[in-house]
C-alpha positions in Angstrom: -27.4 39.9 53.5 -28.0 37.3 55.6 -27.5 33.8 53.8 -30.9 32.3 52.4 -30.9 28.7 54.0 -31.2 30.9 57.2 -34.5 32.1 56.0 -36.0 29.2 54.5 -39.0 27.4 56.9 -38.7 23.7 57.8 -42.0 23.3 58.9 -44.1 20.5 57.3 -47.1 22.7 56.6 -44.9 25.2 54.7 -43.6 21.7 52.8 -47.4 20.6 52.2 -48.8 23.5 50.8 -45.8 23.8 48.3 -46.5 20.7 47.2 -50.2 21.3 46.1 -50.2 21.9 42.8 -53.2 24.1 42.4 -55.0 25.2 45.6 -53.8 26.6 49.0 -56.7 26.1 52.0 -56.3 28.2 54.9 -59.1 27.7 57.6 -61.8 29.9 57.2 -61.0 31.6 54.3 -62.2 30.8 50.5 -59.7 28.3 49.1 -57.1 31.0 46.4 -56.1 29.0 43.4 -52.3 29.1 43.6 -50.6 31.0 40.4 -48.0 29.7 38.8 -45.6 32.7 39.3 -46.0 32.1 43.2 -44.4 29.0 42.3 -41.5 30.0 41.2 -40.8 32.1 44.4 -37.2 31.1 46.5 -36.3 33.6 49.5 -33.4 35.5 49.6 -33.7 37.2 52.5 -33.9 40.7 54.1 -31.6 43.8 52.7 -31.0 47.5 53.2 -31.7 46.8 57.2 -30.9 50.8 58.1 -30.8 51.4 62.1 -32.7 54.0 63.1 -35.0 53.7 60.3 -38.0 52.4 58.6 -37.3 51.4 54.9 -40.6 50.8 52.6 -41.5 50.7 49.2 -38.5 48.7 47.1 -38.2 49.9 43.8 -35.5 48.2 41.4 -34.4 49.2 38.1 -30.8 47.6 36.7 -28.7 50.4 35.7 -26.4 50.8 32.4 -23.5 50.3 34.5 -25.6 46.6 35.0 -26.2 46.9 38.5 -29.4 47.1 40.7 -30.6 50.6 41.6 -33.3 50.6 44.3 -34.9 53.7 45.0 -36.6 53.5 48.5 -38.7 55.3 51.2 -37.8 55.8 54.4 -38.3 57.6 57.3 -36.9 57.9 61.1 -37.8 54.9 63.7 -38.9 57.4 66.3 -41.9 58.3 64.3 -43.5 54.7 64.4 -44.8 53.2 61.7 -47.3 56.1 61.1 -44.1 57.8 59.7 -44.7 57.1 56.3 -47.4 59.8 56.1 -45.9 62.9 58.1 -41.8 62.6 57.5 -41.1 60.1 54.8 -38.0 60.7 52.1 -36.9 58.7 49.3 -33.8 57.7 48.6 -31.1 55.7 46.3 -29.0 52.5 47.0 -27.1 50.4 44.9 -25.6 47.0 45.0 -23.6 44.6 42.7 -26.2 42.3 42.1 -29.6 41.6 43.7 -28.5 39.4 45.9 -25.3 41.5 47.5 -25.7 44.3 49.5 -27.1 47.6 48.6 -25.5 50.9 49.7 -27.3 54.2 50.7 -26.3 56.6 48.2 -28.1 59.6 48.3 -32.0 61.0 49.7 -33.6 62.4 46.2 -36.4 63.8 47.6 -37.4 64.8 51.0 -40.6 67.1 52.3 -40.6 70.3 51.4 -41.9 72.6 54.3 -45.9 74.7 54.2 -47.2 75.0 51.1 -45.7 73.0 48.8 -48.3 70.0 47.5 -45.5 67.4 48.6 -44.6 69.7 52.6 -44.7 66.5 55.2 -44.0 63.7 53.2 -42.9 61.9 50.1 -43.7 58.1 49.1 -44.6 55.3 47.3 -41.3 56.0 44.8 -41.8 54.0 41.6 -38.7 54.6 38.9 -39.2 53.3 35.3 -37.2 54.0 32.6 -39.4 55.2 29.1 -38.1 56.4 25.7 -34.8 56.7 27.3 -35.4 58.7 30.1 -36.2 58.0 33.8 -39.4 58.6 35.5 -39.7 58.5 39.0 -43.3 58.1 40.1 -44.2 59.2 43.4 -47.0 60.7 46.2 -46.5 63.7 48.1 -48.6 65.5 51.4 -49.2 68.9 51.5 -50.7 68.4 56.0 -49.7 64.9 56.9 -53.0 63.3 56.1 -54.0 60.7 53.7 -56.5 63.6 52.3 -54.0 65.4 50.5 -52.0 62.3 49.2 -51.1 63.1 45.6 -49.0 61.1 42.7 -45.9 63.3 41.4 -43.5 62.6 38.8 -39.8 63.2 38.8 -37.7 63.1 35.9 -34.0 62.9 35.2 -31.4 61.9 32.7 -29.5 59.7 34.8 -30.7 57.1 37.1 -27.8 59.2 38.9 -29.8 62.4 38.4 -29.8 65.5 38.4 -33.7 65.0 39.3 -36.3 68.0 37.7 -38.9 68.4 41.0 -42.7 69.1 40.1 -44.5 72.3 41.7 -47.6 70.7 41.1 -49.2 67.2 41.7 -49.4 64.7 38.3 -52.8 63.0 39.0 -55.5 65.2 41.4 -58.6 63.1 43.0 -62.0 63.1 41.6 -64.6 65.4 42.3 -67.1 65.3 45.7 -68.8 62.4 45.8 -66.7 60.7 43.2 -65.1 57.0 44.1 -61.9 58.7 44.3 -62.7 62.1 45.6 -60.4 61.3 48.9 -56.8 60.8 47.2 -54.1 59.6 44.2 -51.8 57.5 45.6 -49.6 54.3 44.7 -49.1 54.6 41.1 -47.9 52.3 38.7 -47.2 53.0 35.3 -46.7 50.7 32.1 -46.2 51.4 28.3 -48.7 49.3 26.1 -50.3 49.7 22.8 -48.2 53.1 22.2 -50.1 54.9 25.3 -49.0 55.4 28.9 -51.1 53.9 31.3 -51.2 55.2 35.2 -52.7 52.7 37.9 -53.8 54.4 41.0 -55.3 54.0 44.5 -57.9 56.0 45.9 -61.2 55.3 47.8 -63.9 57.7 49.0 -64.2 60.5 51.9 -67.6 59.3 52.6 -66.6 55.8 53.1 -63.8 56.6 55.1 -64.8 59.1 57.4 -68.2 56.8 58.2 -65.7 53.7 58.3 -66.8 51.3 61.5 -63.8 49.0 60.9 -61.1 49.5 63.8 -57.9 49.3 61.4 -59.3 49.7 57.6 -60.8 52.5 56.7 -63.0 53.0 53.5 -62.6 50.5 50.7 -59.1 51.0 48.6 -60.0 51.0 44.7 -58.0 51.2 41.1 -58.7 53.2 38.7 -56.9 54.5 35.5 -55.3 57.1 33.9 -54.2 57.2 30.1 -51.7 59.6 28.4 -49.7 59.8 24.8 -46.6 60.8 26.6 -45.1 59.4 29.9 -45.4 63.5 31.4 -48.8 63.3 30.8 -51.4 64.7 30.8 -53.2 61.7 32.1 -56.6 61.6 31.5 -58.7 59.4 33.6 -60.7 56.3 31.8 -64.2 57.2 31.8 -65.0 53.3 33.8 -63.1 53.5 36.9 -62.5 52.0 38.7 -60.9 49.4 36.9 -60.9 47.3 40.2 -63.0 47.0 42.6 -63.4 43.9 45.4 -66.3 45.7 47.5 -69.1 43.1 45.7 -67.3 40.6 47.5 -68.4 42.4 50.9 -66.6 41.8 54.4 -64.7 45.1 53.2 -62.6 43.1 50.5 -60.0 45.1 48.7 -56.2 45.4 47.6 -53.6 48.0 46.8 -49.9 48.3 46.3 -50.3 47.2 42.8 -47.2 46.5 40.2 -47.4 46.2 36.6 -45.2 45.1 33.5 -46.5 43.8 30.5 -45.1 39.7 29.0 -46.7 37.2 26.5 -49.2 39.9 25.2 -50.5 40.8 28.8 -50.8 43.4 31.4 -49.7 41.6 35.0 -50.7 42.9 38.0 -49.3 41.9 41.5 -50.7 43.0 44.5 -51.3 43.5 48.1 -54.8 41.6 49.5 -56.8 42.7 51.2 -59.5 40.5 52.4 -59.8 38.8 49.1 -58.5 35.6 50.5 -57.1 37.2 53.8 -54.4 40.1 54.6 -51.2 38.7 54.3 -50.9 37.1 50.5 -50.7 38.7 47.4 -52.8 38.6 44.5 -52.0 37.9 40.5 -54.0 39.0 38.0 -53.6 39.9 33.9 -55.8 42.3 31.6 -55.3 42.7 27.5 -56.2 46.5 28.0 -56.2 47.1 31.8 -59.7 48.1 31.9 -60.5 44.2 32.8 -59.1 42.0 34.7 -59.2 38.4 35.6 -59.6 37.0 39.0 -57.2 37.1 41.8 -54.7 34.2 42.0 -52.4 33.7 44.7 -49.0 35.3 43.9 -47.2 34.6 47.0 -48.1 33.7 50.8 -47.4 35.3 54.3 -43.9 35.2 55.9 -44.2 32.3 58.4 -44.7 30.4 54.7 -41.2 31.4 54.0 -39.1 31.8 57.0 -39.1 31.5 61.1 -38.8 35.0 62.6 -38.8 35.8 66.1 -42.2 37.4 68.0 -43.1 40.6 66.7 -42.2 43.7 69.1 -45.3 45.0 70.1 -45.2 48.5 67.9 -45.2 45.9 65.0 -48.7 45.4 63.8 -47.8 44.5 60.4 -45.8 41.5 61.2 -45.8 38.2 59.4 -46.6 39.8 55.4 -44.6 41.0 52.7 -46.5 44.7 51.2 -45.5 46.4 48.1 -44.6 43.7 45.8 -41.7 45.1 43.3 -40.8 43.0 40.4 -37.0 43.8 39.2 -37.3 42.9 35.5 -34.1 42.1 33.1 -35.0 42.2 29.2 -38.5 42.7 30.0 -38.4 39.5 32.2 -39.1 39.2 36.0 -36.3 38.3 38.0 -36.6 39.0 41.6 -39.6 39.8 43.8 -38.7 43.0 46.1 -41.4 43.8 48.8 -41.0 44.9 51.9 -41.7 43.7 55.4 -42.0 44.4 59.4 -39.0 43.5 61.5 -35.6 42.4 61.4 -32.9 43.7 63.4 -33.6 46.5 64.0 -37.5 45.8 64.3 -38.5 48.2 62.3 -39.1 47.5 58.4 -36.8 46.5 55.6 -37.0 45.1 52.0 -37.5 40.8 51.8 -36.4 39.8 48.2 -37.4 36.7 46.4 -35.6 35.2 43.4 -38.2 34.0 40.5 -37.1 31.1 39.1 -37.7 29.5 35.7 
């Protein structure tokens, strides 16, 4: 990993704006109140930089053996970033600590071919670890289209494995017409108040297919599912969703949510998406995860960390940090994994913060 005093920005903006102790202002944007978790942010710097490859969505987990096991998407370069939806696999790395470097170890699951639920890809890996057993949270494609994107759970024994595959999808859309009929995707899943609670993206086909924006389509919501095991079933709460940013108009949304539970709270942290602009991410807390408060800054774009070089013109996510990952230790966050456009390589590769208190 590269050292982190090669990462950290010198420019007096990025010095002024850490200095504020409440607001950030960008020009014409609403003014974000600044949380105090986004605070408490350092850079590390970029890991797991694999040639030949796109790597995405970061998720850590310390091991019994006390190391950091990161289980991780990725998918072949050639494919472009559009490789995430027909091609991806996810895999496991380990490392020492989470600032040494992690080592490929193994892909635990990869497509499986026409007419599985999961054929062309399989993404968005979450791993958790509940009533002493590992849950690996995940979405599959059955044709390579966000249509058929559907959350699947993996279980094993062993953060080592072997890993027990599902035939059929954990969370299905909602019915025609519904605010999720389109999809389940990005889950995140917490243990609070005895019940299992499943977070999920969707949005509707409607939406989407009329969709006059050139690069967002539709309007990204979260709704929830609630269970009495981790397996499931998960039955979805009868007020979804849970959040939605369309009142705000100008298409405002978010996704790539994480949550963990500390000082009697739900936390999420998230991806904007024209909230405040594109490339922050939001904080928010909820007591039962049906509510939740509003949006404060939980970290800024990459130029407000490091200098990179220009982007290479495939890149058209370059400059922010998407799905925010917190590595917890005792129930405590510890580092910030997300992941982020260029590198080496120029294609993607996980950016890790340290939180410090």
């Amino acid at each position: 990993m590269i050292k982190r005093r090669d990462f950290i920005q010198n420019s007096v903006l990025a010095s002024a704006l850490l200095l504020m102790p409440e607001f950030s202002f960008a020009a014409g944007l609403d003014t974000g109140k600044v949380s105090a978790f986004a605070k408490k942010l350092k850079p590390v710097g970029r890991a797991l930089e694999m040639e030949g490859y796109y790597v995405w969505c970061n998720s850590p987990i310390y091991g019994p053996d006390g190391k950091v096991h990161l289980f991780f998407s990725r998918w072949v370069a050639k494919k472009g970033m559009g490789g995430w939806l027909n091609g991806c696999e996810i895999c496991h790395a380990i490392a020492d600590t989470p600032e040494s470097e992690f080592k490929y170890v193994e892909t635990i699951l990869a497509p499986r071919g026409l007419g599985f639920w999961d054929a062309t890809t399989c993404h968005n890996p979450f791993i958790t670890e509940l009533d002493g057993k590992y849950f690996l949270f995940f979405m599959g494609t059955s044709n390579g289209k966000t249509d058929t994107k559907r959350i699947g759970l993996a279980t094993a024994p062993s953060l080592n494995g072997p890993w027990a595959r599902p035939d059929e999808p954990l969370l299905l859309p909602g019915d025609t017409g519904a605010w999720d009929d389109h999809c389940t995707t990005n889950p995140a899943v917490v243990k609070h108040d005895g019940k299992y609670l499943l977070f999920y993206k969707s949005w509707n086909s409607k939406e989407y297919q009329e969709s006059k924006h050139p690069t967002i389509r539709g309007n990204r919501k979260y709704g929830l599912a609630i269970a009495d095991q981790p397996e499931g079933p998960y039955i979805k709460y009868s007020g979804n969703p849970v959040i939605d940013f369309s009142g705000k108009g100008d298409n405002a949304q978010m996704e790539d949510a994480f949550i963990w539970t500390e000082n009697n709270s739900l936390n999420m942290i998230c991806r904007d998406m024209g909230v405040y602009n594109h490339e922050y991410g939001l904080l928010m807390n909820s007591k039962n995860g049906t509510k939740w408060s509003k949006p404060e800054i939980a970290y800024y774009d990459a130029p407000h960390y490091i200098n990179q070089p220009p982007p290479a013109p495939h890149l058209r996510k370059y400059g922010r940090f998407e799905r925010p990952q917190i590595l917890l230790k005792d129930g405590k966050p510890t580092y910030l994994f997300t992941t982020s456009q260029g590198g080496k390589y120029m294609t993607a590769s996980p950016f890790i913060f340290k939180i410090e208190h």
